[in-house]
VOPAGU-2260 file (C-alpha; in pm, 1 decimal, decimal comma):
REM VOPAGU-2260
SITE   aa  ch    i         X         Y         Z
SITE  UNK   A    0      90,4    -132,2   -3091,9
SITE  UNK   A    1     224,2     209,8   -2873,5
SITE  UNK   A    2     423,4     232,4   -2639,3
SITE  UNK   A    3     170,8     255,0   -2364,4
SITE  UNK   A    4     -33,7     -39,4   -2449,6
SITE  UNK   A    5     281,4    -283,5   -2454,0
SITE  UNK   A    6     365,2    -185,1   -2109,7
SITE  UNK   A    7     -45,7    -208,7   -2016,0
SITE  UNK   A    8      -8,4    -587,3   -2147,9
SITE  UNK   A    9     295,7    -685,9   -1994,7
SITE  UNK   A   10     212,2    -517,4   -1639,3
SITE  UNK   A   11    -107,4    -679,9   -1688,9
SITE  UNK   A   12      47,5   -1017,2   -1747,6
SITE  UNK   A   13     271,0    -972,8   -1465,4
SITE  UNK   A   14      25,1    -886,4   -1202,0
SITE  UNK   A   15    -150,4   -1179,2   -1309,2
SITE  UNK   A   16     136,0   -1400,7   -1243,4
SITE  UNK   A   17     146,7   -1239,8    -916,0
SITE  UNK   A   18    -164,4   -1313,4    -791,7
SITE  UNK   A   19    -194,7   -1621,6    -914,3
SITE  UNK   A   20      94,4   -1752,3    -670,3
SITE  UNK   A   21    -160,2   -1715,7    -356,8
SITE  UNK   A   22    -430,0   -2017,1    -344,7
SITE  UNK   A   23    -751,8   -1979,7    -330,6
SITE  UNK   A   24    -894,6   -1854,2      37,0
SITE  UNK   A   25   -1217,0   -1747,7     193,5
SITE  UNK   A   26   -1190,2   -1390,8     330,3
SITE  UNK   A   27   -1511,4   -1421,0     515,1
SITE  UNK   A   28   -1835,2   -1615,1     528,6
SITE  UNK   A   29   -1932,8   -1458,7     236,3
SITE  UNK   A   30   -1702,0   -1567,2      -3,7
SITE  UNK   A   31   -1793,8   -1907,9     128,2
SITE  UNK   A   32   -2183,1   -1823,6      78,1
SITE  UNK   A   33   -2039,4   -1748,4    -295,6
SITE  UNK   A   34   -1908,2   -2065,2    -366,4
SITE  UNK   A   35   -2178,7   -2292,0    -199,3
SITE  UNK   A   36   -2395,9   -2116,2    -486,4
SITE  UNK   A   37   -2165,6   -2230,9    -737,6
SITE  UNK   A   38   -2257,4   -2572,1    -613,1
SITE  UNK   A   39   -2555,1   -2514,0    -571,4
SITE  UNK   A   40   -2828,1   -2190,9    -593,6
SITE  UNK   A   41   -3024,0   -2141,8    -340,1
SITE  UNK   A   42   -3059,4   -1758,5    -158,0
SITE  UNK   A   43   -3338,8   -1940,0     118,1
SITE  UNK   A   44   -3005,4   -2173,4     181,1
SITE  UNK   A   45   -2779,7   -1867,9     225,5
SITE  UNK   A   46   -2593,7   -2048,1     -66,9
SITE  UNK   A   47   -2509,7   -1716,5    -142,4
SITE  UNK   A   48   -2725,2   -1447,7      91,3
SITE  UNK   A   49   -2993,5   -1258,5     -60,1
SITE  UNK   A   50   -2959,0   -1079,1    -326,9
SITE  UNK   A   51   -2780,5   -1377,3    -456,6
SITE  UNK   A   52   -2578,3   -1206,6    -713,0
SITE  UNK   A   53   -2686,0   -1397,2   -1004,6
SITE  UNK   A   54   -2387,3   -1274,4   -1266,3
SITE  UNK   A   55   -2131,8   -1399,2   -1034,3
SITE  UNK   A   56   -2269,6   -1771,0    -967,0
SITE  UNK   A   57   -2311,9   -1832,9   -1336,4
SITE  UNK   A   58   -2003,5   -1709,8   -1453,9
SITE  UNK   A   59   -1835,4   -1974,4   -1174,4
SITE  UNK   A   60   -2076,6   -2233,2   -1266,5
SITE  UNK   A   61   -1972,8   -2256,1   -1623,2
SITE  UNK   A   62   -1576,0   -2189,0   -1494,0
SITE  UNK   A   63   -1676,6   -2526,0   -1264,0
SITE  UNK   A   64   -1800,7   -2720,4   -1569,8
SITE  UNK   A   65   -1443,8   -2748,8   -1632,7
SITE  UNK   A   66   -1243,0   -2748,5   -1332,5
SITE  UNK   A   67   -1513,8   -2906,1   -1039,2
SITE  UNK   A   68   -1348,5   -2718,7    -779,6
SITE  UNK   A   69   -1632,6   -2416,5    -661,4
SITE  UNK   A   70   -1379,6   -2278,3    -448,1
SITE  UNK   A   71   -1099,1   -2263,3    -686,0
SITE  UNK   A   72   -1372,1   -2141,2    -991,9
SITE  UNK   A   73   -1485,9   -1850,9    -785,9
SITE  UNK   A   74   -1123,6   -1743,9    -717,2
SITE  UNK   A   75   -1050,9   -1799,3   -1073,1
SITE  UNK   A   76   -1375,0   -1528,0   -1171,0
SITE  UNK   A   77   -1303,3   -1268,9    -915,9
SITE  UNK   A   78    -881,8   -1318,0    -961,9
SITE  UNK   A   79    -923,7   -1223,2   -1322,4
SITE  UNK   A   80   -1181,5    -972,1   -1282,2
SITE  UNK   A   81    -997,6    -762,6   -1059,7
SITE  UNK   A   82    -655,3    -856,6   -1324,0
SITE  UNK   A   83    -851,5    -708,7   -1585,8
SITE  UNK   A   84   -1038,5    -419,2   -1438,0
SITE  UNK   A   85    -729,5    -201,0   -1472,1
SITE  UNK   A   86    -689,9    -260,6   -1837,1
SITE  UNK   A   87   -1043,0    -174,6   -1870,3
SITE  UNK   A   88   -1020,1     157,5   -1672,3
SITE  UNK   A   89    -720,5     239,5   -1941,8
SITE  UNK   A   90    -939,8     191,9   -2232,6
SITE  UNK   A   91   -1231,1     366,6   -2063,2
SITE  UNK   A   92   -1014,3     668,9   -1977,3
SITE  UNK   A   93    -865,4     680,4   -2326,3
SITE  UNK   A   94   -1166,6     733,4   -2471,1
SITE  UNK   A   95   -1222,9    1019,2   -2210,5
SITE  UNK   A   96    -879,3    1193,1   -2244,5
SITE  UNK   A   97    -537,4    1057,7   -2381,4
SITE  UNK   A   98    -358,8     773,6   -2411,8
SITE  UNK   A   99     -62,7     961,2   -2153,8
SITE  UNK   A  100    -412,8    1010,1   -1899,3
SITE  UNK   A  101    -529,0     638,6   -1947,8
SITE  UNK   A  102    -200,4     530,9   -1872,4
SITE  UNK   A  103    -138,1     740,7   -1582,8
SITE  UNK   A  104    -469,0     602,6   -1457,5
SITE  UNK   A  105    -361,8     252,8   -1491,0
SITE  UNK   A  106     -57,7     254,1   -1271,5
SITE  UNK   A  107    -236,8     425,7    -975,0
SITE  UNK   A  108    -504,1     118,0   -1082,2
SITE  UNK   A  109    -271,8    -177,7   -1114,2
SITE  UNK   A  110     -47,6     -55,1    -794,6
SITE  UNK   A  111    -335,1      60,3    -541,9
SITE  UNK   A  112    -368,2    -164,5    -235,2
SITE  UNK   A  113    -722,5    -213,4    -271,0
SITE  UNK   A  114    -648,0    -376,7    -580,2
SITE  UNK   A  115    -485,2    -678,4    -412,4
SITE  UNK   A  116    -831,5    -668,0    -196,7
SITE  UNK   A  117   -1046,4    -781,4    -477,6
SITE  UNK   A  118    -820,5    -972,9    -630,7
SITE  UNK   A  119    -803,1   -1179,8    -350,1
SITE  UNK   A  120   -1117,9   -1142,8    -108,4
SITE  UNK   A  121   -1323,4   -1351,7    -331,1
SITE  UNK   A  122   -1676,8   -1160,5    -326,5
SITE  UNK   A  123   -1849,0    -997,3    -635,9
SITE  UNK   A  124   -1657,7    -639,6    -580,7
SITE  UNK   A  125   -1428,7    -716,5    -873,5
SITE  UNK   A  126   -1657,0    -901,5   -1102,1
SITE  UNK   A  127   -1936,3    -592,0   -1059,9
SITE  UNK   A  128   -1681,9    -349,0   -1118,6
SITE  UNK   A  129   -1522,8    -492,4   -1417,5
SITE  UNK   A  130   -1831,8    -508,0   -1595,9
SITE  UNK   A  131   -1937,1    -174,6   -1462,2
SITE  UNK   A  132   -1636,4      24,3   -1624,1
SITE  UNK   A  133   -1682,6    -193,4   -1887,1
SITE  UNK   A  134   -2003,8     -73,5   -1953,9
SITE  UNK   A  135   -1924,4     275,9   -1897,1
SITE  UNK   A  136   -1648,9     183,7   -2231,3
SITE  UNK   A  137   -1906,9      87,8   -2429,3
SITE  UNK   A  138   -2116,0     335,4   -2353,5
SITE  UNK   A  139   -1834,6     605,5   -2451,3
SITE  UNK   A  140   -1773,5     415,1   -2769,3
SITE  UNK   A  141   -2165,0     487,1   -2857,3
SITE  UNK   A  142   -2275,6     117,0   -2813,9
SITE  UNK   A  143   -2556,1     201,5   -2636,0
SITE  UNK   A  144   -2794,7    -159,7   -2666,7
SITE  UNK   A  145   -2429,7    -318,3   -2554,4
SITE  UNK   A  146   -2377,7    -103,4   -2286,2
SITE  UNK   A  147   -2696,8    -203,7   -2146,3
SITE  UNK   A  148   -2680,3    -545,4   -2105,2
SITE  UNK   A  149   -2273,3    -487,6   -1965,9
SITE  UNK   A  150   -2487,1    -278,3   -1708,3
SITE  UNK   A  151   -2756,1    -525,7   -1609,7
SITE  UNK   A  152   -2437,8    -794,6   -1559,8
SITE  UNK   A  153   -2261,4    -578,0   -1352,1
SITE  UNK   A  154   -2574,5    -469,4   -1135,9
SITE  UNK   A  155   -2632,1    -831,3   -1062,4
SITE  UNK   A  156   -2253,7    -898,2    -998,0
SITE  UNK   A  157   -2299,4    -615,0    -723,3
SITE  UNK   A  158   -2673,6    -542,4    -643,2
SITE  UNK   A  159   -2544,3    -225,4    -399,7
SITE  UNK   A  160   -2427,1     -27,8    -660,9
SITE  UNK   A  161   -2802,0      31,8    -739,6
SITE  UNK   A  162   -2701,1     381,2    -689,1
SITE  UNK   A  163   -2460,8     409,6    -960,2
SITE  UNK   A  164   -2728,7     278,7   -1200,0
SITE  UNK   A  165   -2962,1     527,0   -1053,0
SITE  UNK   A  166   -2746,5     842,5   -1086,5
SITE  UNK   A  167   -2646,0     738,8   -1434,0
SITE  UNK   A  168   -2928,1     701,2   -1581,1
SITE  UNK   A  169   -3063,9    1034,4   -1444,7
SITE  UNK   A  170   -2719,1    1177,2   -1601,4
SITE  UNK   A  171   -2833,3    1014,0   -1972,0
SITE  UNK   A  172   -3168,2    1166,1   -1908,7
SITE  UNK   A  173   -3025,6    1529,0   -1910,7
SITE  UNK   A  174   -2694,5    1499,3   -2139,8
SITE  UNK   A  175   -2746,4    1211,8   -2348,6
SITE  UNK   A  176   -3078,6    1163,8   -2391,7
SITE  UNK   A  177   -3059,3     943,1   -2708,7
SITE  UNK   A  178   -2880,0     687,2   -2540,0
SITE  UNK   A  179   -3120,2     653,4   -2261,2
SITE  UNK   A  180   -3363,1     464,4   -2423,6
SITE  UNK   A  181   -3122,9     177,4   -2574,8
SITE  UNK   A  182   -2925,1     154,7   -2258,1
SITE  UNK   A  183   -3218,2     132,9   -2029,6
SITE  UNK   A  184   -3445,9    -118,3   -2238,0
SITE  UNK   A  185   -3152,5    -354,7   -2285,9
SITE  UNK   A  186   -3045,1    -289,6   -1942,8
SITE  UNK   A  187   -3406,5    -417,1   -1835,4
SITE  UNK   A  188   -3438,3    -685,6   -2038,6
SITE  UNK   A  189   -3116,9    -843,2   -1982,7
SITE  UNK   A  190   -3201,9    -783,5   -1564,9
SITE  UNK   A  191   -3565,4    -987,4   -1648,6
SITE  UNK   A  192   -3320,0   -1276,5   -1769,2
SITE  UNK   A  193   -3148,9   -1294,3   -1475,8
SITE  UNK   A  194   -3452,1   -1228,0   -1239,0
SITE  UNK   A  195   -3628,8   -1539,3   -1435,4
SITE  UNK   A  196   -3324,2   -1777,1   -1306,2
SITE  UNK   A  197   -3372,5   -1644,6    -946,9
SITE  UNK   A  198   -3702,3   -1721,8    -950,7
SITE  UNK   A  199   -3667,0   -2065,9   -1119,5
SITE  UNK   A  200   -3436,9   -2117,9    -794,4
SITE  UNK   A  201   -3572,5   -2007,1    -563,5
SITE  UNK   A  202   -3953,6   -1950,4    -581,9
SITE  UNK   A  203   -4138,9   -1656,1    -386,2
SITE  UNK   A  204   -3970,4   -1770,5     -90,8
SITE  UNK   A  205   -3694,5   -1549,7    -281,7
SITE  UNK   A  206   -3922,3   -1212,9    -232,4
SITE  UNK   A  207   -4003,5   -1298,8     114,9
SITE  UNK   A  208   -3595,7   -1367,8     243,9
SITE  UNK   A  209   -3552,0   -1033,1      37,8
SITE  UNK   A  210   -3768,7    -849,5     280,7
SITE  UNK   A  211   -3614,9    -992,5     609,5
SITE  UNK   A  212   -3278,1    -925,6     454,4
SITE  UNK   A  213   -3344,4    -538,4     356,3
SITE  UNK   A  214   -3477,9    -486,7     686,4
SITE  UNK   A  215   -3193,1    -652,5     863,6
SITE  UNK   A  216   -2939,0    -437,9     716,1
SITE  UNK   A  217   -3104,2    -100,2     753,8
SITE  UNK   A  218   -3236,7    -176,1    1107,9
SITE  UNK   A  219   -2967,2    -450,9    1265,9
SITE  UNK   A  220   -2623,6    -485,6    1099,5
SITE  UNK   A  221   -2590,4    -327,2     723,6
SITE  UNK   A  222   -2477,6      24,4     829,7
SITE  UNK   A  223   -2272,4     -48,1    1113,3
SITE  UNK   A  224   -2489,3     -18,6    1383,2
SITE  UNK   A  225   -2306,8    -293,5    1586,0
SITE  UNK   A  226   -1954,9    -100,5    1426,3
SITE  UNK   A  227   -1711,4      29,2    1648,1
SITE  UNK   A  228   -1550,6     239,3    1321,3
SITE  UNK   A  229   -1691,8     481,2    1147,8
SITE  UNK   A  230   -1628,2     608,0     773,1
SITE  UNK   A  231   -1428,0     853,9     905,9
SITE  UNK   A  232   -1180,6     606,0    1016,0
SITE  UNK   A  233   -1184,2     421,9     671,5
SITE  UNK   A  234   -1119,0     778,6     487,7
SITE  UNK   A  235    -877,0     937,0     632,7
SITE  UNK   A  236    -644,7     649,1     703,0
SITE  UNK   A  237    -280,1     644,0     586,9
SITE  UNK   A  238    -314,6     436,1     277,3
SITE  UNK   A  239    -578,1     680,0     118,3
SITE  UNK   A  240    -286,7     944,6     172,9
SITE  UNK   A  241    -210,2    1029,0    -223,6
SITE  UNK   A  242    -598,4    1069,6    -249,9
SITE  UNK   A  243    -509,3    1447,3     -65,3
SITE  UNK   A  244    -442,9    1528,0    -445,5
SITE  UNK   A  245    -838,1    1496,3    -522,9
SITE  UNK   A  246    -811,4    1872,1    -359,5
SITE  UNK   A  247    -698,9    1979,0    -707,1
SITE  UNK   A  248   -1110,5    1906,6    -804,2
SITE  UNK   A  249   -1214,4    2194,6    -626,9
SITE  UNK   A  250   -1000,5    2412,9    -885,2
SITE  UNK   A  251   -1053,9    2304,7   -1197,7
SITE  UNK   A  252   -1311,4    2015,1   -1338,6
SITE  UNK   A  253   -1286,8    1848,6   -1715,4
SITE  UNK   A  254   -1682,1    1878,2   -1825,7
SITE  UNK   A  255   -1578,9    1475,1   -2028,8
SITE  UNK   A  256   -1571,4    1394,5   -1601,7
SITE  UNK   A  257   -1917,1    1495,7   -1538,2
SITE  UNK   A  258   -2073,5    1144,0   -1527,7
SITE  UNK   A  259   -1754,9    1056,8   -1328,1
SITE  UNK   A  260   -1787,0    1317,2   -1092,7
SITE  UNK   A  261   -2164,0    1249,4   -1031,8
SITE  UNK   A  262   -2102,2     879,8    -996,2
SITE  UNK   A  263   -1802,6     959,3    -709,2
SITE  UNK   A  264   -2060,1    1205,5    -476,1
SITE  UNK   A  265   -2366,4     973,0    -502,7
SITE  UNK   A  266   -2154,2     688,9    -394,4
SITE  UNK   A  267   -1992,3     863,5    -120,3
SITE  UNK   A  268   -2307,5     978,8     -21,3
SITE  UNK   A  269   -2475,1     608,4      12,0
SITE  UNK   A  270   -2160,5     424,9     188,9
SITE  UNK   A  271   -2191,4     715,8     447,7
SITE  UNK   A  272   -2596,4     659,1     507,3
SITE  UNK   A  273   -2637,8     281,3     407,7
SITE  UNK   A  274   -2289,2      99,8     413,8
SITE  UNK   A  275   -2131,9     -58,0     768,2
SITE  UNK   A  276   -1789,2     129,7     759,9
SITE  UNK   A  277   -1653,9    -176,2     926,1
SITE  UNK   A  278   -1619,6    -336,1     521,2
SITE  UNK   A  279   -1350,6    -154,4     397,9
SITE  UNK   A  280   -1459,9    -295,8      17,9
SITE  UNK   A  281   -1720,1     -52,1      29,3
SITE  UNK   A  282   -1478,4     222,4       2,8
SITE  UNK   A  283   -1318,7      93,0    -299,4
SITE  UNK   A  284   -1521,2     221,6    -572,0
SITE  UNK   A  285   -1443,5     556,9    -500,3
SITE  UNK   A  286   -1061,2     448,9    -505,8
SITE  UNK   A  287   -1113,8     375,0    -864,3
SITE  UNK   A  288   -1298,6     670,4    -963,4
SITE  UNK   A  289   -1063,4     890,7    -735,3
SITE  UNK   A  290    -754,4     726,1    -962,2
SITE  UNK   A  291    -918,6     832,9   -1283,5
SITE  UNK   A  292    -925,7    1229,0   -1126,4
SITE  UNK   A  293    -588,5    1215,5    -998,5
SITE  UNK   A  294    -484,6    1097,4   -1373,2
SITE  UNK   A  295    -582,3    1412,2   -1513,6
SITE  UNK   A  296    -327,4    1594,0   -1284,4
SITE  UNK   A  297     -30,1    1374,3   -1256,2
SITE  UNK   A  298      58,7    1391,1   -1600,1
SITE  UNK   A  299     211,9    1659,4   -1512,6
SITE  UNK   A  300     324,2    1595,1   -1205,1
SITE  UNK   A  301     637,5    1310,9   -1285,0
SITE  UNK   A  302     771,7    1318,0    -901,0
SITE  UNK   A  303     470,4    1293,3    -752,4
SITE  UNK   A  304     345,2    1042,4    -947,7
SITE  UNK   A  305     683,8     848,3    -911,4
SITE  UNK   A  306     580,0     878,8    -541,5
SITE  UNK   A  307     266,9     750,3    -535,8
SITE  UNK   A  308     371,4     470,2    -726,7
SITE  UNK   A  309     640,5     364,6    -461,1
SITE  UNK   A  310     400,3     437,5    -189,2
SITE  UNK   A  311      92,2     211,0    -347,5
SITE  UNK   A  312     406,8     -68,6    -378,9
SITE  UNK   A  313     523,4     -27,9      10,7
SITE  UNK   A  314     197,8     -86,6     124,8
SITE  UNK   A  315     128,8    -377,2     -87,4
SITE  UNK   A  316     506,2    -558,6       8,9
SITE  UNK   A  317     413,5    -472,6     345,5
SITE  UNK   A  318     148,2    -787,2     375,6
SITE  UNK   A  319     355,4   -1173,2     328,7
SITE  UNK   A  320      97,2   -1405,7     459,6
SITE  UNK   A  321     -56,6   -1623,5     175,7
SITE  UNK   A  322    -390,9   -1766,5     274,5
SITE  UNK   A  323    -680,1   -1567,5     523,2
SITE  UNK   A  324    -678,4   -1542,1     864,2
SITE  UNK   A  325    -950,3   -1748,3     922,7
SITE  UNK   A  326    -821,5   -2027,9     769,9
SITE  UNK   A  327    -487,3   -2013,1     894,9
SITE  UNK   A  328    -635,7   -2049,0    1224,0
SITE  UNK   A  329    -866,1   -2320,7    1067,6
SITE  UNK   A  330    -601,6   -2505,6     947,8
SITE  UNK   A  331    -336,3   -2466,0    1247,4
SITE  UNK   A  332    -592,3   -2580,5    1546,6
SITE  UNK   A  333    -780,8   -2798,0    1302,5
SITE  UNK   A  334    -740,1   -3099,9    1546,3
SITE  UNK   A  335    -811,1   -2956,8    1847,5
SITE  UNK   A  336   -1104,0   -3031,9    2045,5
SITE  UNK   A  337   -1142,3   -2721,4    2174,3
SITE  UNK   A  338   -1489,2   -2537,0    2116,7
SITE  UNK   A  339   -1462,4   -2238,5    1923,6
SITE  UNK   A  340   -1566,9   -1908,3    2015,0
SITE  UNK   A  341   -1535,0   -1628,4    1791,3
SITE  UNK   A  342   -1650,4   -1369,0    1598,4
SITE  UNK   A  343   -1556,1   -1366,2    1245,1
SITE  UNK   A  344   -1620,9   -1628,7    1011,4
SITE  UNK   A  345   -1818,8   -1880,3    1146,2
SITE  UNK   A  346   -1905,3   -2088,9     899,2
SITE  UNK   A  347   -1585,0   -2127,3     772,7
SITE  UNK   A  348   -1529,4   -2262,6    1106,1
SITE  UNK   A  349   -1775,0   -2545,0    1103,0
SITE  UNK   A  350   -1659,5   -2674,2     784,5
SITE  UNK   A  351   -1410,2   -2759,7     952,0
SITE  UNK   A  352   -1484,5   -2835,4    1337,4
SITE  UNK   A  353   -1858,9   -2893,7    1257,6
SITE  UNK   A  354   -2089,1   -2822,5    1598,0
SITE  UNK   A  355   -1810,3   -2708,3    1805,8
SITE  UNK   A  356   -1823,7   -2362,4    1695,7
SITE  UNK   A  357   -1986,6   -2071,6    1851,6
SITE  UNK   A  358   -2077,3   -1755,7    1751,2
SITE  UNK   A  359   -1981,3   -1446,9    1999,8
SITE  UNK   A  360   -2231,2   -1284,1    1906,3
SITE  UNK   A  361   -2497,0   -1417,1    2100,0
SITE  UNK   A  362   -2282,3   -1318,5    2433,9
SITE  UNK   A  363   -2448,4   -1496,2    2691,0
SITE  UNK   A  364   -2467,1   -1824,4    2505,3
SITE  UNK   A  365   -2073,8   -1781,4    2418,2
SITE  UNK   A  366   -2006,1   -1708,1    2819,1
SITE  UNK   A  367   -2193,0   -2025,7    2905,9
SITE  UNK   A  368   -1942,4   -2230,7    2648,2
SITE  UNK   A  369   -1668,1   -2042,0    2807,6
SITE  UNK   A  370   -1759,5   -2074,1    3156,3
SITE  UNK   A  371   -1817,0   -2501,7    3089,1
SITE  UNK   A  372   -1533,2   -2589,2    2839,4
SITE  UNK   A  373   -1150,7   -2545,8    2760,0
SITE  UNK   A  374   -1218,5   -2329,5    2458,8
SITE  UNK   A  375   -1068,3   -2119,1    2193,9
SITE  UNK   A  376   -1173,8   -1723,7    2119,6
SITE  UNK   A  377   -1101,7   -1600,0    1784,9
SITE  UNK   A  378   -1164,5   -1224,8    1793,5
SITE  UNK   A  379   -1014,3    -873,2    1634,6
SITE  UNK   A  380    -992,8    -723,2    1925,2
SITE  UNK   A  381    -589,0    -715,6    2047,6
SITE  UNK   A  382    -598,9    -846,0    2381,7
SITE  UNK   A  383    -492,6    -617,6    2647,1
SITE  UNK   A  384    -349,1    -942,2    2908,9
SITE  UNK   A  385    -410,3   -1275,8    2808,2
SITE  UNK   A  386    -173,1   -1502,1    2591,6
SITE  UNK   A  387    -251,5   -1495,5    2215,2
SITE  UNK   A  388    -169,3   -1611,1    1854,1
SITE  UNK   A  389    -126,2   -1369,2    1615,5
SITE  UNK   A  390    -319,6   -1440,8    1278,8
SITE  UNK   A  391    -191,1   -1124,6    1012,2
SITE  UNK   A  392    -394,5   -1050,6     663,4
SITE  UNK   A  393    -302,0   -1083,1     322,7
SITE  UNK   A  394    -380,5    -703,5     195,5
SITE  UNK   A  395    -510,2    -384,6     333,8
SITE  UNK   A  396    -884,4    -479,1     478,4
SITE  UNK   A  397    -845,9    -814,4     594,9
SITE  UNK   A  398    -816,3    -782,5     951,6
SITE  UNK   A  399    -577,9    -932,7    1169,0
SITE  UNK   A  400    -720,3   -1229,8    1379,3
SITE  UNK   A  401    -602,5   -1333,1    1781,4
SITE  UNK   A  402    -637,7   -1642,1    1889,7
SITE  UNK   A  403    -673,9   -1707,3    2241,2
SITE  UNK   A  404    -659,2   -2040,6    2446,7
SITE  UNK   A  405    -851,4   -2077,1    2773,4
């Protein structure tokens, strides 16, 4: 075994340990969607949300054959996905370049912030991404009918990457046009498997929540048209400052980073058009991609690379909390008989105080509460006056949380 690979394991290993130490936590509403389908399946239910991401539930429901914990098995899948995706990226991008490139990649991988995100957020991110570089392995290794059903896994792990799946495709049809036709008939057929146990789930009803839910997030909520941030705010923020390196792209391309490269700017071009900017997670495809570039360079760069390195690492030991902020709040006013206005997951909330629980959404509704009842406001907003608890996240994305009591 080299060099590099022994320090790939054991980093691997280590990280592992690491995140293993936190418990398993809901970052939003959606993680707890995620589990409920672990339980049980069932989009009309919201047990998960449409599109139901059919990889993900059965890969927790055989992990729950064995432990009966849904919570704990989906933390378990997405833990080790995200544990493993930077291993993958080093065997993916040794195939590409050189071991010293693959390497490089891998500690910008294993150390980025956004790493901890998936690791911990429970939500499909990790698990569609695994398989997706996984795929894009095989796929550089030649295995083309393999390569296709990796694909079809990892597009119903994480049904919004659609355009990745688009873009590559069209990039087999004009440079590798023999592999198109293995990769895209096992990629179908394995997607038909996984349509047929929708289906046996769910019924037609399926089709019908699919509509309402596609319209919803172009019209109402999906691209942040209730967002106070933009993309613009989610780019160019201080943690994405060794990504000022990419520059380096407009000087000199490698032609093996073609698929790459076409992959990053259709991406880039969806979150900006179809993505709310106020989920971070959208961003962090790109990240992964954008560490694969930067690999190419640093090589032979040492210092800067050395730099990077310690900056990733500050911003990771700059977060201590160990659970969400939902559910610290959760479980510190958990006997209160407060009602509960907020605006941030809600149903998280009523597993625990049940009917007392209002969303802030619906603002004249919430003012009523307020207006009729001693009450608790959980927002993200930092309040300007009033007395507040401060609830702090676990890893870059995870908003901080203030409670207020009135």
């Amino acid at each position: 075994m080299s060099g590099y690979k022994t320090v790939v394991g054991i980093s691997t290993f280590v990280y592992a340990l690491f995140i293993f130490t936190y418990p398993a936590s809901y970052f939003n509403d959606d993680s707890l969607f995620l589990a409920n389908g672990i339980k049980n399946f069932s989009v009309i239910d919201f047990s998960p949300h449409f599109p139901g991401y059919p990889s993900v539930v059965i890969f927790g429901k055989i992990i729950n054959f064995f432990i009966h914990d849904a919570k704990q098995s989906l933390f378990i899948l997405t833990a080790l996905s995200a544990i493993l995706l930077a291993f993958v990226i080093f065997l993916y991008t040794k195939e590409l370049q050189d071991k010293k490139t693959a390497f490089i990649a891998f500690l910008l991988c294993i150390t980025t912030p956004y790493l901890m995100n998936i690791s911990l957020d429970m939500l499909s991110e990790s698990v569609g991404l695994l398989f997706f570089f996984l795929g894009l392995y095989a796929l550089e290794l030649k295995k083309n009918r393999l390569s296709g059903i990796i694909f079809a896994v990892s597009f119903f792990s994480r049904p919004s990457y659609l355009i990745f799946f688009i873009a590559g495709f069209i990039y087999l049809f004009f440079f590798k046009r023999d592999s198109l036709k293995p990769v895209l008939v096992w990629f179908l057929s394995t997607s038909a498997l996984f349509l047929l146990f929708v289906f046996i789930n769910n019924g037609m009803l399926y089709f019908h929540e699919g509509v309402r839910f596609i319209e919803g997030h172009f019209s109402l909520w999906g691209r942040g048209q209730n967002s106070e941030l933009s993309w613009f705010d989610n780019i160019y923020s201080f943690v994405n400052m060794p990504y000022i390196f990419l520059i380096f792209l407009l000087f000199k391309q490698e032609r093996r980073f073609t698929l790459l490269y076409l992959l990053f700017v259709c991406y880039f071009l969806w979150i900006l058009f179809a993505q709310n900017p106020d989920s971070l997670r959208h961003v962090i495809p790109l990240i992964f991609i954008a560490n694969i570039f930067l690999s190419i360079y640093l090589k032979k760069m040492p210092l800067i690379l050395f730099l990077i390195l310690s900056f990733n690492i500050f911003h990771i030991l700059q977060y201590d909390e160990k659970i969400s902020p939902i559910e610290q709040i959760a479980k510190n006013t958990a006997l209160t008989e407060r009602i509960i206005i907020a605006n941030r997951g809600i149903e998280i909330l009523r597993t625990v105080y049940n009917y007392r629980v209002a969303d802030n959404y619906y603002g004249e509704s919430a003012k009523y509460l307020n207006e009729q009842n001693r009450v608790y406001i959980i927002t993200v907003k930092k309040p300007k006056e009033a007395d507040y608890e401060i609830y702090k996240g676990r890893f870059v994305g995870e908003k901080t949380l203030y409670l207020l009591k009135e």
